[in-house]
DOTI-164856 format. One record per residue (C-alpha): residue number from 1; residue in one letter; y, x, z. Coordinates in pm, 1 decimal, always signed. Layout:
<site NUM,'a',<Y,X,Z>>,
...
# end
This chain:
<site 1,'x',<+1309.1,+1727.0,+2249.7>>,
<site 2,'x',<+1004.6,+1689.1,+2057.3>>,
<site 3,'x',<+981.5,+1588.5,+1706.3>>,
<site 4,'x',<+875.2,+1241.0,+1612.8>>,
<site 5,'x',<+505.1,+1328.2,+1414.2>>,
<site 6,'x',<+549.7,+1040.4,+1105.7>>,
<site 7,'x',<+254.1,+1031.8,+826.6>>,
<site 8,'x',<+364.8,+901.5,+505.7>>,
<site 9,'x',<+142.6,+840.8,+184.0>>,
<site 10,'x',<+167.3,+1105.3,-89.0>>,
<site 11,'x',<+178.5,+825.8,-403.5>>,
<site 12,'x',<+500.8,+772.4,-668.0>>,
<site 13,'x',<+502.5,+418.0,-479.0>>,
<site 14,'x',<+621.1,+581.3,-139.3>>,
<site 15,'x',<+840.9,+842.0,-279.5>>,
<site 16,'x',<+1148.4,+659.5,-247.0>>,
<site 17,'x',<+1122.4,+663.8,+124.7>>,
<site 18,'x',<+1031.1,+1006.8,+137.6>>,
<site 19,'x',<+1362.0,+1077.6,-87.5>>,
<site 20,'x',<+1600.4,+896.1,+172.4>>,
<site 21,'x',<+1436.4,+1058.6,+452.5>>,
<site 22,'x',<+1449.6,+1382.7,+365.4>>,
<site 23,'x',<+1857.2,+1348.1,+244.6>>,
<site 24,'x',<+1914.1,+1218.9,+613.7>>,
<site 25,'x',<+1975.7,+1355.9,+972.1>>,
<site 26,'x',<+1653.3,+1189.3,+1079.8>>,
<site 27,'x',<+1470.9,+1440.1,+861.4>>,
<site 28,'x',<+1538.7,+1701.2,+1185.9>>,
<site 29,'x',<+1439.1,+1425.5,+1462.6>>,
<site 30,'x',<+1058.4,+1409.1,+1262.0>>,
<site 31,'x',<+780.8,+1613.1,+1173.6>>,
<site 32,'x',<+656.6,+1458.9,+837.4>>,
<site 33,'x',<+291.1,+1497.0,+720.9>>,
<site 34,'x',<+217.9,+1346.0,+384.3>>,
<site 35,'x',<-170.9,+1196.6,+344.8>>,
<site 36,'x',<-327.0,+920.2,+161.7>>,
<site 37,'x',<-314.8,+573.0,+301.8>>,
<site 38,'x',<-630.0,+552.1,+514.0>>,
<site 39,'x',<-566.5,+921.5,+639.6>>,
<site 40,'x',<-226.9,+780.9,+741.3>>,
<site 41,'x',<-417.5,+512.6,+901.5>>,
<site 42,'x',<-659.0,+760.1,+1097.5>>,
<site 43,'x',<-354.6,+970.6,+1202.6>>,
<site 44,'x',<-118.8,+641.7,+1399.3>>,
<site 45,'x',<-478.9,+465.0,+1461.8>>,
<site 46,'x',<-619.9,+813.9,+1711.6>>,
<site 47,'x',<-319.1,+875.4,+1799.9>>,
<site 48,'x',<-257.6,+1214.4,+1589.8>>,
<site 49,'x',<+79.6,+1096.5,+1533.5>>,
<site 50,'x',<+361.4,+870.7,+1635.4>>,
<site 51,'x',<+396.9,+631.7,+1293.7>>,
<site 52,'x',<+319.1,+638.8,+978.9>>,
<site 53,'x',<+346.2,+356.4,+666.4>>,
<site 54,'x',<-59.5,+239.5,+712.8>>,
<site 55,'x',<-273.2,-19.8,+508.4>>,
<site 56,'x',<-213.8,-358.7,+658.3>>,
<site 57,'x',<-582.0,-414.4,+727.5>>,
<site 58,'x',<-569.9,-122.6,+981.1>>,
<site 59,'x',<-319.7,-310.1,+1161.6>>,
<site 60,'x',<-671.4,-475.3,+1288.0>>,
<site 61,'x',<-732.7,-165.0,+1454.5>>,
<site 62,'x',<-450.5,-105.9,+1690.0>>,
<site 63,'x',<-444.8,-265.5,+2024.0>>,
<site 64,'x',<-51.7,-283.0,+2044.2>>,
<site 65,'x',<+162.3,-157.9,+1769.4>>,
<site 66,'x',<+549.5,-247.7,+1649.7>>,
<site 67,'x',<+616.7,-255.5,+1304.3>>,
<site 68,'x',<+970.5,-44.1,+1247.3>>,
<site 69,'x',<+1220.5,-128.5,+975.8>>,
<site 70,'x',<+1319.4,-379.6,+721.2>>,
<site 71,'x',<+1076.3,-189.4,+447.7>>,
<site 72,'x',<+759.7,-151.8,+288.7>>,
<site 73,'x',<+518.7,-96.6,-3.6>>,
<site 74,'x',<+486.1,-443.6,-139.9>>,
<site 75,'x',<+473.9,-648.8,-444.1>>,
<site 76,'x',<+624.9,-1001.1,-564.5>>,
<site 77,'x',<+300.6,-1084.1,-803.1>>,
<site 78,'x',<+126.1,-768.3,-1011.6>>,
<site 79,'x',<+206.2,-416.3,-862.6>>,
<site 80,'x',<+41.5,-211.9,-1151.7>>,
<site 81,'x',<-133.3,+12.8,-939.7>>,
<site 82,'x',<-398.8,-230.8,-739.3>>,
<site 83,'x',<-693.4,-292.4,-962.3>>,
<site 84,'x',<-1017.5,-395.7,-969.7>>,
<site 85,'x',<-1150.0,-205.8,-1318.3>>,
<site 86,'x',<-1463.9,-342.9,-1471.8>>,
<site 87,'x',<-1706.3,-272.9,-1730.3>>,
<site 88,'x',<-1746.6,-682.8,-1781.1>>,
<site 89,'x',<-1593.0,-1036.4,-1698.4>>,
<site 90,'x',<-1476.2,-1062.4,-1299.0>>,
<site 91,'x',<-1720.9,-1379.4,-1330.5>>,
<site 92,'x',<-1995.3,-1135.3,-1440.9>>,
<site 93,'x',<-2020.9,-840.4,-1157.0>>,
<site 94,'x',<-2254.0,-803.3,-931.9>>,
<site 95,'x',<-2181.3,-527.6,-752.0>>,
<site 96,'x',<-1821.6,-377.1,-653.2>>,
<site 97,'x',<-1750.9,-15.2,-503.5>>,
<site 98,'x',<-1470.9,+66.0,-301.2>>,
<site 99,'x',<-1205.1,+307.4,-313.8>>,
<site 100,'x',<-1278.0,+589.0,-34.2>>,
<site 101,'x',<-838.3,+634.0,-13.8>>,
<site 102,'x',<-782.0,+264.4,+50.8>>,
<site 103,'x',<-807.4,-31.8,+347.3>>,
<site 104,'x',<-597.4,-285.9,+253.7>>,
<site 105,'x',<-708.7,-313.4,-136.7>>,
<site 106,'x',<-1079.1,-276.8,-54.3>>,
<site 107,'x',<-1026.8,-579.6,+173.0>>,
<site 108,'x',<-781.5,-765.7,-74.0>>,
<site 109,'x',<-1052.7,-735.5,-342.1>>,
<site 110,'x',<-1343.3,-891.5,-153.6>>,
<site 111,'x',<-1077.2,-1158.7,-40.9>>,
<site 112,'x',<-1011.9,-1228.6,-415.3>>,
<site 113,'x',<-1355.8,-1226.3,-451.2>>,
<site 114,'x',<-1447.3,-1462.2,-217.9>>,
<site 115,'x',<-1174.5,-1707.9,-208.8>>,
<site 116,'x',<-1033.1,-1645.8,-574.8>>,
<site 117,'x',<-1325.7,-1614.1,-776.9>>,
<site 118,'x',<-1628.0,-1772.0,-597.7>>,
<site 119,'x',<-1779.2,-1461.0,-626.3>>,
<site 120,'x',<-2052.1,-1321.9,-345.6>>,
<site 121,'x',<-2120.5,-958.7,-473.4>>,
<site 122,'x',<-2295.2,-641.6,-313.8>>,
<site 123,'x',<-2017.6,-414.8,-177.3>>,
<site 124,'x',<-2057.5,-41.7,-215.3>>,
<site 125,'x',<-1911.0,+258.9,-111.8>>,
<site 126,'x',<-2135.5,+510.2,-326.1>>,
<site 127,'x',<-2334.4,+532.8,-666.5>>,
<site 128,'x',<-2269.3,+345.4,-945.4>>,
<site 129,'x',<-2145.8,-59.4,-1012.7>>,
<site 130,'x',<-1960.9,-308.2,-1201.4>>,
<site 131,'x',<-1628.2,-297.2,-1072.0>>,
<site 132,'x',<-1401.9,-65.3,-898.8>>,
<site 133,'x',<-1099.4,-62.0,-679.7>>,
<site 134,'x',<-871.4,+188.0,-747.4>>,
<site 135,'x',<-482.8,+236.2,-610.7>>,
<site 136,'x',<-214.7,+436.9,-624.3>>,
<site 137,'x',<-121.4,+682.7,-899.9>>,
<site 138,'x',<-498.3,+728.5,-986.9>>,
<site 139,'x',<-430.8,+383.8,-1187.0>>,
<site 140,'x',<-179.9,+515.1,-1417.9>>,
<site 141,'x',<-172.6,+470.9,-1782.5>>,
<site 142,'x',<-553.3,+324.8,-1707.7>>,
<site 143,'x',<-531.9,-49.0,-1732.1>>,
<site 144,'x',<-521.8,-64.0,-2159.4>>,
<site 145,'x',<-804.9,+187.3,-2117.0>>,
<site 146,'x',<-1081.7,-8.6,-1988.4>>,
<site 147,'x',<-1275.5,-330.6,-2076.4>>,
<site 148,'x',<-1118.2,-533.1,-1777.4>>,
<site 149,'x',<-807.6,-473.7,-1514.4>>,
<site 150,'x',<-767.4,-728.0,-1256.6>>,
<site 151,'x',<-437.9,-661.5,-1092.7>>,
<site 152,'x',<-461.3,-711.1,-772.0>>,
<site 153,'x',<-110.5,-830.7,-679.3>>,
<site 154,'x',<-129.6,-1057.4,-951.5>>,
<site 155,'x',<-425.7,-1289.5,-831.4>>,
<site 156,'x',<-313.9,-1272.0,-459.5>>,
<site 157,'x',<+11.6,-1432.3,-560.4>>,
<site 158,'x',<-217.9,-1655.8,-760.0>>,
<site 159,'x',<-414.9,-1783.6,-508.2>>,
<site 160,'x',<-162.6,-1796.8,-232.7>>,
<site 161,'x',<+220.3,-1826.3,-391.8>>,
<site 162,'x',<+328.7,-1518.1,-117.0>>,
<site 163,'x',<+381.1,-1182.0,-220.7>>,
<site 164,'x',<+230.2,-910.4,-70.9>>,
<site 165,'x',<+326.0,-622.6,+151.9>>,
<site 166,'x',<+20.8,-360.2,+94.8>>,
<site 167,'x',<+143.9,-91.6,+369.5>>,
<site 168,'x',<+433.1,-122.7,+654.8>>,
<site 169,'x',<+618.8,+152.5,+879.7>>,
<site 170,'x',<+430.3,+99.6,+1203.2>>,
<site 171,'x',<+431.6,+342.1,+1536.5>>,
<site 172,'x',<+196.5,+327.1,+1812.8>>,
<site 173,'x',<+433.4,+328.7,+2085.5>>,
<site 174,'x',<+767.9,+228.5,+2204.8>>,
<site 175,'x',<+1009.2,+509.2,+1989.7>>,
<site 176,'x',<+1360.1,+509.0,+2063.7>>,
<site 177,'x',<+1619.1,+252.1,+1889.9>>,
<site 178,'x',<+1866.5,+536.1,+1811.1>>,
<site 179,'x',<+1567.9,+664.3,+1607.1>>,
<site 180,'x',<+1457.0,+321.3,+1466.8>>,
<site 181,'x',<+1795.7,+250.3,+1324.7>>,
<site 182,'x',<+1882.4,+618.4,+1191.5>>,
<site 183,'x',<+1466.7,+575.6,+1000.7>>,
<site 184,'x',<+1542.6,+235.4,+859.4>>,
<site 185,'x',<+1889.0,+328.5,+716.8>>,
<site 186,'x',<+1690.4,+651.4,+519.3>>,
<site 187,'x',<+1460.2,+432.5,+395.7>>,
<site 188,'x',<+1750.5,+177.3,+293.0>>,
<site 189,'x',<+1887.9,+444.6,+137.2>>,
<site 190,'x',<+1558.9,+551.5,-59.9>>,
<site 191,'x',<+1507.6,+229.1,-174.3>>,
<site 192,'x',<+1827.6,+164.7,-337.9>>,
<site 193,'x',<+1803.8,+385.4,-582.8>>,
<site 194,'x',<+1414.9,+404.6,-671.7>>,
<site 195,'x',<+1485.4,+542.8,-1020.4>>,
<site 196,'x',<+1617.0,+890.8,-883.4>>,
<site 197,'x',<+1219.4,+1011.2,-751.4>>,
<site 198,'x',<+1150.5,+967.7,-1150.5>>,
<site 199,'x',<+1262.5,+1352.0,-1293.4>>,
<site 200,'x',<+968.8,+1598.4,-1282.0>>,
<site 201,'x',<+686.5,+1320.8,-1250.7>>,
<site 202,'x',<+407.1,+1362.2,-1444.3>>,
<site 203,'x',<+392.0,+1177.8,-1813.7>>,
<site 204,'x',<+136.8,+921.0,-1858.3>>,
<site 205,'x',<+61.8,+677.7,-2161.9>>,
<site 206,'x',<+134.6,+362.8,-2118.7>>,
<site 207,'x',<+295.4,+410.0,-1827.9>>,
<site 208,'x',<+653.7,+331.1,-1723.9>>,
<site 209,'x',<+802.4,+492.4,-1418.9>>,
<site 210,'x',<+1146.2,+284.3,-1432.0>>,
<site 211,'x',<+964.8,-107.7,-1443.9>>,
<site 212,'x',<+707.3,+58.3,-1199.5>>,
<site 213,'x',<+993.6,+159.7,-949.6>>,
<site 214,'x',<+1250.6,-91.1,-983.8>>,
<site 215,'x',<+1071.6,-420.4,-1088.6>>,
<site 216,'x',<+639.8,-412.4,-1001.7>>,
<site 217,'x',<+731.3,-252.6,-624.8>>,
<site 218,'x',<+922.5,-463.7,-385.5>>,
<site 219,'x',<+1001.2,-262.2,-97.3>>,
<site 220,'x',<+1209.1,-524.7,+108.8>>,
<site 221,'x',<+982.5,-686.7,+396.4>>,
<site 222,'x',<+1036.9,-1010.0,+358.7>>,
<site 223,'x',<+947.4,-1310.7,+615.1>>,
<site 224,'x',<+737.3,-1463.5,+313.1>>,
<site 225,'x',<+561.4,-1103.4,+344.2>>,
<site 226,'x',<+537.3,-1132.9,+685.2>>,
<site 227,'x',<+305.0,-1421.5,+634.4>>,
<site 228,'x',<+124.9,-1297.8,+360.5>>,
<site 229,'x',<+28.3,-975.6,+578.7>>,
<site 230,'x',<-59.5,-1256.3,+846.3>>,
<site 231,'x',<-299.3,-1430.2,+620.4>>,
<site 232,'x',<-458.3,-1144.2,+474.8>>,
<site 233,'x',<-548.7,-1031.5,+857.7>>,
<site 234,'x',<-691.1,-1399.9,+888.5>>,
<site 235,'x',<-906.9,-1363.5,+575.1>>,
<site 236,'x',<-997.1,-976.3,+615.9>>,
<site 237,'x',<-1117.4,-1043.2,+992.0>>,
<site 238,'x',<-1352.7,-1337.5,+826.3>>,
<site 239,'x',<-1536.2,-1123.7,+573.2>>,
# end
């Protein structure tokens, strides 16, 4: 039979999946490709593969999708690697560039933006600005190391009371349950025991691994997440 083609995201945040999936059977049943999140995106949205944990803002851009498993890469309040940096005040920019490896952040920051802050700035994807996005392990060790870090997770819980689910297990086409069942019990598996990805990482100041893991991640998708990924469609489809 051929192999299921899954994309998963090469960050610390998804590594716990990729640990339970790779110490189960279902490890044989897939071929695994690991990318950033909007490559992941590209790769379930054209078809180059059967699933993949994608942005939730690209869920915009499939026609007819199903969301597999009880998991993903969320957050109850800050997540410590969402940010907005800036060089001055949130109240202060002007301008905002985007982060070329993201979807859903890009769009959660002009949300914030919008709704949050009552702030109407020029959005850019090259050059030089106020503020930044950034996500994922770039973010490190960076938020004491800059004037201002807005954490994105943070203000969204702010502004709505839901947490957040920033990427979800989704496949592009009817897979079999057998398969569904055998994938969500590796990532169940992955998830209970976050800490174990943590040997061989790379060190950085300021930076805790262990809180990061088992306390800033949530990886249980919730209904309350459910909604929140509703919502941020609503909002990301208005901007």
């Amino acid at each position: 039979m051929r192999k299921i083609a899954v994309s998963a995201v090469s960050y610390t945040n998804t590594l716990p999946f990729l640990n339970g999936i790779r110490n189960a059977d279902v490890i044989n049943a897939i071929d695994l490709s690991v990318d950033y999140p909007s490559e992941c995106a590209r790769k379930v949205i054209e078809n180059e593969v059967d699933m993949g944990i994608i942005p939730i803002a690209a869920l915009d851009k499939l026609s007819d999708y199903q969301i597999v498993g009880d998991y993903c890469i969320g957050s109850n309040g800050a997540v410590d690697s969402v940010f907005i940096f800036s060089e001055k005040p949130i109240n202060e920019i002007e301008t905002l560039l985007l982060d070329k490896q993201s979807r859903t952040s890009n769009g959660l920051a002009q949300i914030l933006l919008k709704h949050y802050w009552k702030k109407d700035v020029q959005v850019l994807t090259e050059g030089q600005a106020d503020a930044y996005v950034l996500i994922g392990d770039r973010t490190f060790g960076k938020k004491n190391n800059v004037p201002f870090a807005y954490d994105m997770g943070h203000y969204w819980k702010e502004m709505t009371g839901l947490p957040f689910a920033f990427a979800v297990w989704v496949a592009n086409k009817r897979l079999p349950d057998d398969f569904k069942e055998a994938f969500n019990n590796a990532l169940a598996e992955g998830v209970a025991h976050p800490e174990g990805v943590i040997p061989g990482l790379p060190i950085y100041e300021d930076f805790d691994y262990y809180t990061y893991l088992t306390e800033s991640l949530d990886f249980h998708l919730t209904a309350d997440k459910r909604k929140a990924i509703d919502l941020y469609l609503e909002l990301y489809k208005a901007l």
